[in-house]
TORKOLGU-566259 format. One line per field, with one value per residue (C-alpha): x, y, z; residue in three letters; residue number from 1. Coordinates in pm, 1 decimal, decimal comma. Example, Ala and Ser with C-alpha at 12.3 -4.5 7.8 and 13.67 -1.06 7.14 Angstrom:
BEGIN
u c(1230,0 1367,0)
v c(-450,0 -106,0)
w c(780,0 714,0)
residu c(ala ser)
num c(1 2)
//
This chain:
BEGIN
u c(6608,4 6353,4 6156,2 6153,8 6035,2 5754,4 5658,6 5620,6 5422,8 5162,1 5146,2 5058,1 4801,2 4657,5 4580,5 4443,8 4209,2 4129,2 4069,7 3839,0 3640,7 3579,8 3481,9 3220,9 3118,8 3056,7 2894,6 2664,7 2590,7 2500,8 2298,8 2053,4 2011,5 1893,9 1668,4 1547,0 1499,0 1332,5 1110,9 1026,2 975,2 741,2 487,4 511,9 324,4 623,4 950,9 1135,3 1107,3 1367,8 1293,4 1304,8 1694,9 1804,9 1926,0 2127,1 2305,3 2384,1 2496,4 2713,4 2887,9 2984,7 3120,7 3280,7 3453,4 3566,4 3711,5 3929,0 4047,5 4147,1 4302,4 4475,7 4248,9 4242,6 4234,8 4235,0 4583,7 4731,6 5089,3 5264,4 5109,6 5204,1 5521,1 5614,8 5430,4 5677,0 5990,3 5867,9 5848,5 6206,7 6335,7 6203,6 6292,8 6677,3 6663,4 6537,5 6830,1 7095,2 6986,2 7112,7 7423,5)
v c(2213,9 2469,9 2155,8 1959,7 2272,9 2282,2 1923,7 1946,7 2274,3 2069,8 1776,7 2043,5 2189,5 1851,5 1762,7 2103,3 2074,3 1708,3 1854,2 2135,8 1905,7 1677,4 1969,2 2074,7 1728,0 1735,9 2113,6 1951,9 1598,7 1857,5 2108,1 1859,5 1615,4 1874,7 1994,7 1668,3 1550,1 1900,7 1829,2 1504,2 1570,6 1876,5 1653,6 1354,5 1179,7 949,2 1031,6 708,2 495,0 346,0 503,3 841,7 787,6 592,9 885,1 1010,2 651,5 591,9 931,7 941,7 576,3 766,9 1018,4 795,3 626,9 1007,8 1067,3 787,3 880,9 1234,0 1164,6 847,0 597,3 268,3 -74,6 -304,0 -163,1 107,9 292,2 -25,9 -244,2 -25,0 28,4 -339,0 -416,4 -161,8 -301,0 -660,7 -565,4 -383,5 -662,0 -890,6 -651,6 -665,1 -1041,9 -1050,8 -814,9 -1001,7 -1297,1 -1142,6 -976,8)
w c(1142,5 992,4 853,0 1180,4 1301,1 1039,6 1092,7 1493,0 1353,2 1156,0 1430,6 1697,2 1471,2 1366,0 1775,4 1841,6 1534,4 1698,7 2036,2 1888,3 1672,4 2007,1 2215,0 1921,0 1927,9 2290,6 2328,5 2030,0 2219,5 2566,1 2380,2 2151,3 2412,5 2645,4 2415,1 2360,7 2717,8 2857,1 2516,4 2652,2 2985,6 2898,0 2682,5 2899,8 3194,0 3190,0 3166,4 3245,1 2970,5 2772,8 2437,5 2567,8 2620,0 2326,9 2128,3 2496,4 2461,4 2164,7 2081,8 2408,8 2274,0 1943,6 2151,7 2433,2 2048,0 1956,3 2296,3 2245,1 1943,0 2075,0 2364,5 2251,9 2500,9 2316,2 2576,7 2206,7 2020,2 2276,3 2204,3 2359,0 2135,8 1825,7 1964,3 1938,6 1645,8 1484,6 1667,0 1541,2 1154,2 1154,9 1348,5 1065,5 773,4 929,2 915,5 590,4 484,6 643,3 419,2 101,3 287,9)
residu c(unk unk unk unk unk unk unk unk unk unk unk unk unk unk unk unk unk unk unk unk unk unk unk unk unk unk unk unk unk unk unk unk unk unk unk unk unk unk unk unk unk unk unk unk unk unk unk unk unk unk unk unk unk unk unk unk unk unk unk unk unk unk unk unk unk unk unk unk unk unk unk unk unk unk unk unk unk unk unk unk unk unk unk unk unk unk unk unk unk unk unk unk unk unk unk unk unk unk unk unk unk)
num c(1 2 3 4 5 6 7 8 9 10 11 12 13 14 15 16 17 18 19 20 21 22 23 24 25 26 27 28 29 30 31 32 33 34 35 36 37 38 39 40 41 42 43 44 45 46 47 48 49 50 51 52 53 54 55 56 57 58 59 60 61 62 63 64 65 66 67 68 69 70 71 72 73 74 75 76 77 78 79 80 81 82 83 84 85 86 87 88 89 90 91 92 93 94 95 96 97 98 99 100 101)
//
């Protein structure tokens, strides 16, 4: 029981460390892109323009990708998908068994 214990333990610790690295990520993404934008927008007659944003947007996808892979938000291979991907290899497995039974 003490080893179950130990496991949930290390599970628990593993999503917390996940969590913390995302909100890092995020304080990170908030701070530089500030800085980058009020930089901008100081030296600037024009503000609006496409390159001015590129880092915002492309940063923000890389941290859309982390999100997902935090908080478990996946629309290609979600837990139901891996759920009966799992069910369909032991299901296979215990056919192939029962051939040499």
């Amino acid at each position: 029981m003490e080893q179950f214990d130990q496991e949930k333990y290390k599970r628990a610790k593993k999503k917390i460390e996940e969590l913390k690295g995302f909100y890092i990520h995020l304080a990170v993404y908030v701070i530089i892109n500030t800085f980058i934008l009020v930089n901008i927008y100081m030296h600037t007659d024009d503000f609006w323009q496409w390159p001015h944003f590129v880092t915002l947007f492309g940063w923000g996808i890389g941290l859309g990708f982390h999100a997902s892979k935090v908080f478990g938000f996946n629309l290609l291979f979600g837990k139901d998908w891996e759920e009966k991907q799992i069910q369909k290899y032991i299901e296979e497995d215990e056919k192939e068994m029962d051939k040499y039974r």
